[in-house]
C-alpha positions in Angstrom: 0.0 0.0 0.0 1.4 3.2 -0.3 1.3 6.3 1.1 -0.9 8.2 -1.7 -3.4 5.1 -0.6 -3.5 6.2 3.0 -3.9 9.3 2.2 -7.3 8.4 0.7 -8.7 6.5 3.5 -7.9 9.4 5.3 -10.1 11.9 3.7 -12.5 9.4 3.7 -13.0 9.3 7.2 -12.1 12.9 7.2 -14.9 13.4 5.3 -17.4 11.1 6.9 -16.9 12.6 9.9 -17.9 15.9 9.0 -21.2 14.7 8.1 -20.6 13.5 4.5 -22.3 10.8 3.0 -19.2 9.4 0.9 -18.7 6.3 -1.8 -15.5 4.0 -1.2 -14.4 2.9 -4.9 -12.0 -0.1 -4.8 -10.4 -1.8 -8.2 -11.6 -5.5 -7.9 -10.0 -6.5 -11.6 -8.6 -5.8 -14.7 -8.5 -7.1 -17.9 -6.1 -6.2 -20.5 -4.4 -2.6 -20.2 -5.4 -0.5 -17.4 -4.2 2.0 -15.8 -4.7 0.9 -12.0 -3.6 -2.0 -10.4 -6.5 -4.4 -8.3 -6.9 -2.4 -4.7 -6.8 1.3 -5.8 -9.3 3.3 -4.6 -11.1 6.7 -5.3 -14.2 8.4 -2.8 -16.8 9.9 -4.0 -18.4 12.6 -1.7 -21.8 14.1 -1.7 -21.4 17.0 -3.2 -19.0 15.6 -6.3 -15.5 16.2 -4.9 -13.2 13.2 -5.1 -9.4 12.4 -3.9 -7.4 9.3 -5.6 -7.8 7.3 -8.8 -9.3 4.1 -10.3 -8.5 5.1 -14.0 -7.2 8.0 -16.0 -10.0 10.5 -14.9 -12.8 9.6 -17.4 -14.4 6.5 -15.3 -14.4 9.2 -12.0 -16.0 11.6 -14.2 -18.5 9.1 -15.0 -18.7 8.0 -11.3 -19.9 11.8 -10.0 -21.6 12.0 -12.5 -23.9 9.0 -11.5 -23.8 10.4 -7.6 -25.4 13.5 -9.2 -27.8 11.9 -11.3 -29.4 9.7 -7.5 -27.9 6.5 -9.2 -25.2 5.4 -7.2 -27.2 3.4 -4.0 -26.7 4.6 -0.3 -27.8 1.5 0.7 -25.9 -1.3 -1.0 -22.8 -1.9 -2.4 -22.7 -1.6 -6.4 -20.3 -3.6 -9.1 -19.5 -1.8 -12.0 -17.6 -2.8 -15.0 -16.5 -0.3 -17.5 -14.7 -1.5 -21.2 -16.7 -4.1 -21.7 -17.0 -2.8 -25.9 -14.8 -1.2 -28.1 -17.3 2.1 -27.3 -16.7 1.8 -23.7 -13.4 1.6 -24.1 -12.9 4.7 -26.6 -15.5 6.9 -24.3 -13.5 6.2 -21.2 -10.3 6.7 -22.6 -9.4 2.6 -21.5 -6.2 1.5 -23.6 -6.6 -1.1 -26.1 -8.5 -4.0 -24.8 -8.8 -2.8 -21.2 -11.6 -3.3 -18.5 -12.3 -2.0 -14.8 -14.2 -4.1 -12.4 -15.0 -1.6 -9.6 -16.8 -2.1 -6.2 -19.2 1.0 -5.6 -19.6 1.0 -1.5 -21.5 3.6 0.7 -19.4 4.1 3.7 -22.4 3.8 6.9 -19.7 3.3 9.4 -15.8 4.3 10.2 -14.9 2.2 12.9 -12.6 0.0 10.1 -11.1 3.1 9.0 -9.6 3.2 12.9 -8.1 -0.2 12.4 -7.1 0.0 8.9 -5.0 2.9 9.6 -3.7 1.9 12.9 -2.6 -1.1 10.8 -0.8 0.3 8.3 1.2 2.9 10.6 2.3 0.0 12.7 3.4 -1.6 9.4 0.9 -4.3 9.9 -1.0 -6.4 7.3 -4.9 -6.2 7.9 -7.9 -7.9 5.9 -11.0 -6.2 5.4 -14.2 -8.0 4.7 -17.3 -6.3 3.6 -20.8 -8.1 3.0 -22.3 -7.1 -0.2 -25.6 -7.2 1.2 -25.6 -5.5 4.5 -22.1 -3.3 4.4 -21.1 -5.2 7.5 -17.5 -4.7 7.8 -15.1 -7.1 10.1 -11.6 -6.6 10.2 -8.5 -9.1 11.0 -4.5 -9.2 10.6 -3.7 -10.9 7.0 -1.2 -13.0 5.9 1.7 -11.8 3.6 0.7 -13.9 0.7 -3.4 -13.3 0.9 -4.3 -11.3 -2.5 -5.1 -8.0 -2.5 -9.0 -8.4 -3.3 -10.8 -11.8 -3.3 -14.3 -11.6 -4.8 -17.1 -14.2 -3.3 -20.7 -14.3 -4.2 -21.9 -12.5 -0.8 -18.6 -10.4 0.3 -15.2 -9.2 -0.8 -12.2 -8.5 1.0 -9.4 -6.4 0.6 -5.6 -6.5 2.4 -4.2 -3.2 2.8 -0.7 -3.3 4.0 2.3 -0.9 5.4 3.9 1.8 2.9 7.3 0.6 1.1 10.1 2.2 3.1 13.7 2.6 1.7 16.4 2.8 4.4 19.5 4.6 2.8 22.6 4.4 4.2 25.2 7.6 3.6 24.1 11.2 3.3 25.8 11.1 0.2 25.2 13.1 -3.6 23.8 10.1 -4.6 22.2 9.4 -1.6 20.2 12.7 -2.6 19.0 11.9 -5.8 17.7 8.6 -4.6 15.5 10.2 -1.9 14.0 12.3 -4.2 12.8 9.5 -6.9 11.9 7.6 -3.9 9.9 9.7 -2.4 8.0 10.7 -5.7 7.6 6.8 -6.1 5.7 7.0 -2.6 8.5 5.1 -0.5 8.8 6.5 3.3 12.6 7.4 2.6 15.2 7.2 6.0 18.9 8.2 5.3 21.2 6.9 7.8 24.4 8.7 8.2 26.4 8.8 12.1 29.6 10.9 10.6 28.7 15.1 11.7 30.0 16.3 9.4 27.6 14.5 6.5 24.4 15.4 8.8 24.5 18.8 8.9 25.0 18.9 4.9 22.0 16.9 4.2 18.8 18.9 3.2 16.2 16.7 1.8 13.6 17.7 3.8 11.2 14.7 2.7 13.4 11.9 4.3 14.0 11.4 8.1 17.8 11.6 8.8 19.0 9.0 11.3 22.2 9.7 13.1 22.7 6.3 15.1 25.4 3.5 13.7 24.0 1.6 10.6 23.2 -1.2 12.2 21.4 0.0 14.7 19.2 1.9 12.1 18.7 -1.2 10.5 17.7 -3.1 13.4 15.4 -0.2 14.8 13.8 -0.2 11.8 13.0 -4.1 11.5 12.9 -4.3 8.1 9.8 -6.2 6.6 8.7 -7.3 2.9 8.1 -4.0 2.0 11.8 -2.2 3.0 14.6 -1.5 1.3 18.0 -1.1 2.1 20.8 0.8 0.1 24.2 1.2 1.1 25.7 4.4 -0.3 28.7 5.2 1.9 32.1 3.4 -0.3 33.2 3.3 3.4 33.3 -0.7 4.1 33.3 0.1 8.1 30.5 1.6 7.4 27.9 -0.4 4.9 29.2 -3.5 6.0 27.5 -3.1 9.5 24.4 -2.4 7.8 24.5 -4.8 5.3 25.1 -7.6 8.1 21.8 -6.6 9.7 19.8 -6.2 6.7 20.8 -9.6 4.6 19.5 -11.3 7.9 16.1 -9.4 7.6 12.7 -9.7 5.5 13.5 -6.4 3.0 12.8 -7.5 -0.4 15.9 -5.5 -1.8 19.1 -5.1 0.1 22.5 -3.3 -2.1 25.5 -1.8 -2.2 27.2 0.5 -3.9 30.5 -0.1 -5.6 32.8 -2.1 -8.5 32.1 -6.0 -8.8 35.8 -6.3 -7.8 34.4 -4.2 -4.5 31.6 -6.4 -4.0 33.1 -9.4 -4.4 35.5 -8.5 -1.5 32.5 -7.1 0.4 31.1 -10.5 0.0 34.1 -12.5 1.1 34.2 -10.5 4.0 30.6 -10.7 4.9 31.3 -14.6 5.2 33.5 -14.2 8.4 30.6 -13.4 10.3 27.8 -15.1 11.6 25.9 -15.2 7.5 24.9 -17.8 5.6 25.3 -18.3 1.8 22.0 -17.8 1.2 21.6 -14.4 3.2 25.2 -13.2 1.0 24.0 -14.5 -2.0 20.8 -11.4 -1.4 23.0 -8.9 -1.7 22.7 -6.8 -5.0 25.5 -5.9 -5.7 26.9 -4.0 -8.3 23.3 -2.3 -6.8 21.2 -1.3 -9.8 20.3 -1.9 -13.1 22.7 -2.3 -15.4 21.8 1.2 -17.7 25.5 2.7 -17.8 24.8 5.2 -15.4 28.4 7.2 -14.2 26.9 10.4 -12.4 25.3 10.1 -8.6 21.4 10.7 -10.6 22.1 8.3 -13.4 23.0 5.4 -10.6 20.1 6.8 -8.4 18.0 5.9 -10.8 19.4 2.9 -11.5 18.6 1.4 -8.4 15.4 3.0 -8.5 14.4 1.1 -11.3 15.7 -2.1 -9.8 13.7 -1.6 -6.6 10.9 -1.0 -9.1 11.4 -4.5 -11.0 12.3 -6.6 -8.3 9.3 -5.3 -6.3 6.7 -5.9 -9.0 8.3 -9.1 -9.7 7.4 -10.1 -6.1 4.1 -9.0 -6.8 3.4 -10.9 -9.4 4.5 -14.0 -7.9 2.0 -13.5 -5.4 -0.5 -12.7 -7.8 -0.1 -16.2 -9.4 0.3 -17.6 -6.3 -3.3 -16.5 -5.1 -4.8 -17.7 -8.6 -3.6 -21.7 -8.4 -4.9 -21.6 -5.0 -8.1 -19.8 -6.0 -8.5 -22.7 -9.1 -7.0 -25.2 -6.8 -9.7 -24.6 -4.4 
């Protein structure tokens, strides 16, 4: 989940507690090329406003424009499906072949907001189940591989999860440029950095500077299947104390700056302590995509797009994971 997703459930239950009546929107499926993923969500408020996205624009045009016209229910949830014809598709602006499955739900109560939130903050997994029928909502702590929505004939639930962190260590010029694509990617950015002298030089003012050894950062963060951690420094005293924390964690991406020569020392050294060839063999490094980058903003974006591929990879596998066991089932 990521932080622009929070943000809606937010103004949701802003909203709701003002006195709004407000629509939830949640993506149940795609077909073919869309432009949001299963699990994004939109609300809908009485009056027309709206904060976050199921499509390009046109199907959230269309959606207030049903709340205007009395058609969306206040009662009962609502499935919607929009690209179901090439005319569908042109007038909503879908690409080529593509089709939203939406769920249309009235919000009448915002207890689960409280827990889905809580949740999240705590970097906690937590299942939502609605009933179609009555809008009875129950809440309960999911399991990592669980899919995002899972449709059944009288309910559907939904797993919303922590934000992706990235845990950067060195307050370096590529350390920088890294913040800032992660931050606009909707990662909660730390940068790491104990030396004094690199602290009070560091002004990205989106990321949370930690001044405390590496691997303490590391281990204060407990990183989970939806951290990062980049080491930055080129000082070995200093990413390798990080690096011996993280390759023993959960992240789904732990790196390292530096030549293959470099890492292949790093690595050699890593195997004097207390690491097993499995946890080593983790470690990206040369970190990044192989693009030819040479400045600190080519390789920042580098391993940005790395941390992109190698987290949508994991999603996937999930994804195909959830469908054997639906068919199995």
């Amino acid at each position: 989940m990521t932080g622009h997703d929070t943000n809606v459930l937010k103004q949701l239950q802003s909203w709701y507690q003002q006195g709004h009546k407000v629509w939830l929107v949640t993506v149940l499926s795609t077909y073919g090329s869309s432009p949001r993923q299963p699990g994004s969500m939109c609300v809908l408020r009485d009056d027309g406003l709206f904060t976050g996205s199921v499509s390009g624009g046109c199907v959230e045009d269309d959606l207030v424009t049903l709340l205007r016209d009395g058609a969306l229910s206040s009662a009962s949830a609502q499935i919607k499906t929009y690209g179901a014809n090439q005319e569908e598709q042109a007038r909503f602006k879908l690409p080529c072949g593509g089709q939203l499955k939406l769920l249309v739900e009235p919000v009448i109560d915002d207890q689960w907001l409280d827990d889905v939130i809580t949740a999240i903050s705590s970097q906690k997994l937590i299942k939502r189940d609605v009933s179609l029928r009555s809008l009875q909502v129950t809440c309960s702590l999911a399991l990592s591989h669980e899919p995002l929505v899972c449709e059944r004939p009288e309910s559907i639930s939904f797993v919303y999860g922590p934000r992706l962190r990235l845990l950067i260590i060195g307050a370096v010029e590529t350390s920088y440029y890294l913040a800032n694509i992660a931050t606009a990617l909707d990662y909660q950015v730390y940068v790491c950095d104990p030396r004094v002298e690199m602290q009070q030089t560091w002004t990205h003012q989106e990321s949370t500077l930690l001044t405390m050894m590496p691997d303490d950062a590391v281990t204060s963060l407990q990183p989970d299947l939806n951290t990062a951690v980049v080491a930055l420094t080129h000082d070995p005293k200093l990413d390798d104390m990080a690096l011996l924390e993280a390759l023993k964690s959960a992240a789904f991406y732990v790196g390292a700056l530096g030549a293959k020569s470099n890492n292949n020392k790093r690595r050699e050294r890593l195997k004097l302590f207390d690491l097993t060839q499995q946890e080593i063999d983790r470690l990206h490094g040369p970190v990044g995509m192989s693009i030819g980058s040479k400045t600190p903003a080519e390789i920042a974006v580098a391993i940005a797009a790395e941390l992109v591929a190698i987290y949508r990879q994991r999603i996937r596998a999930q994804q195909t994971s959830a469908s054997l066991d639906k068919v199995l089932t």
